[in-house]
C-alpha positions, 0 to 999 in steps of 0.5 A: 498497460499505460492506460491502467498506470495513467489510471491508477495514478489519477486515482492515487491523485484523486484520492490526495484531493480528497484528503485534502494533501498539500497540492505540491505533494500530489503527484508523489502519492499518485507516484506512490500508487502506481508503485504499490498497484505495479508491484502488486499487479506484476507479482499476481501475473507472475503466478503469486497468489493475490494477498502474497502480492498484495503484501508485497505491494504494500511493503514497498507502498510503506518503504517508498512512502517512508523514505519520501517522508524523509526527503521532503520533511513531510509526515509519511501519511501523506503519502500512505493514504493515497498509495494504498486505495488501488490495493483495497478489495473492494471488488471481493468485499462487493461480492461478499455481500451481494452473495450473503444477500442472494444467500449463497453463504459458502461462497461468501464465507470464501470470499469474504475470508479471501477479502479479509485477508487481503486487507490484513495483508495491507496493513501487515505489509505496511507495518512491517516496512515502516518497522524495518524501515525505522529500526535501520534508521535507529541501527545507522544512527546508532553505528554511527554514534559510536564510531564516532568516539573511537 
C-alpha cells in the first residue's frame, strides 16, 4: 500500500512538472493525489461502486485543493490538475477502443459508458465541492457582516 502512496504521489508531482507548477507547490498537488486516489481507492475496496468512489475522490481532491488555494494565496488549479490524473480512466477508455477495433461493439458500449461516466463523475465531484466550498465562504462572510452591525 506504501508503494501504491509513494507511486501516485510521484505521479502527482510529475504531472505538476509538466504543467509547469511553481516548484515550492509541488509536493502539495502531489499530496493532492494522494488524497483523491485514497479516497477513491478505500471507498471502491470498501464495496462502493467505481464511479460513486470516484465522485467522492474528486469531491475532497476539489475541497482540499480549494482550502489550499486559500491558505497559500495561489489559484486552486494548481492544485486541481495534478490531484485528479490518478482518477482518469484511462485504463477503460484503452479498452473501449481496443474492443471496438476487434469489433466486439457490445462490450465497448459497456465500457465505454462506464468510462464516460467515470470522468462526469470527476468533473461532477469537482463542481460540486468548489461550489459548496465557495458558497460557505460567501454565507460566513455574509453571517459575519451582518453581526457585525448589531
Amino acid at each position: 500500500m506504501m508503494v501504491k502512496i509513494a507511486a501516485v504521489f510521484v505521479m502527482g508531482t510529475a504531472v505538476g512538472v509538466m504543467y509547469r507548477i511553481p516548484r515550492g507547490l509541488l509536493p502539495y498537488g502531489g499530496l493532492n493525489a494522494v488524497l483523491a486516489w485514497l479516497v477513491a481507492y478505500l471507498l471502491g475496496a470498501a464495496g462502493m461502486s467505481v464511479v460513486a468512489a470516484i465522485f467522492f475522490g474528486s469531491v475532497a481532491l476539489g475541497a482540499a485543493a480549494e482550502a489550499l488555494a486559500r491558505l497559500l494565496r495561489k489559484p486552486a488549479t494548481i492544485f486541481i490538475i495534478p490531484g485528479f490524473i490518478p482518477l482518469v480512466p484511462g485504463r477503460e477508455a484503452y479498452t473501449t477502443m481496443r474492443w471496438l477495433v476487434e469489433g466486439q461493439h457490445g462490450d465497448a458500449l459497456a465500457m465505454g459508458m462506464q468510462t464516460l461516466l467515470t470522468a462526469g463523475a470527476i468533473a461532477f465531484g469537482i463542481f460540486v465541492s468548489i461550489t459548496v466550498y465557495r458558497l460557505a465562504l460567501t454565507y460566513m462572510y455574509n453571517f459575519r457582516k451582518g453581526a457585525g452591525r448589531c
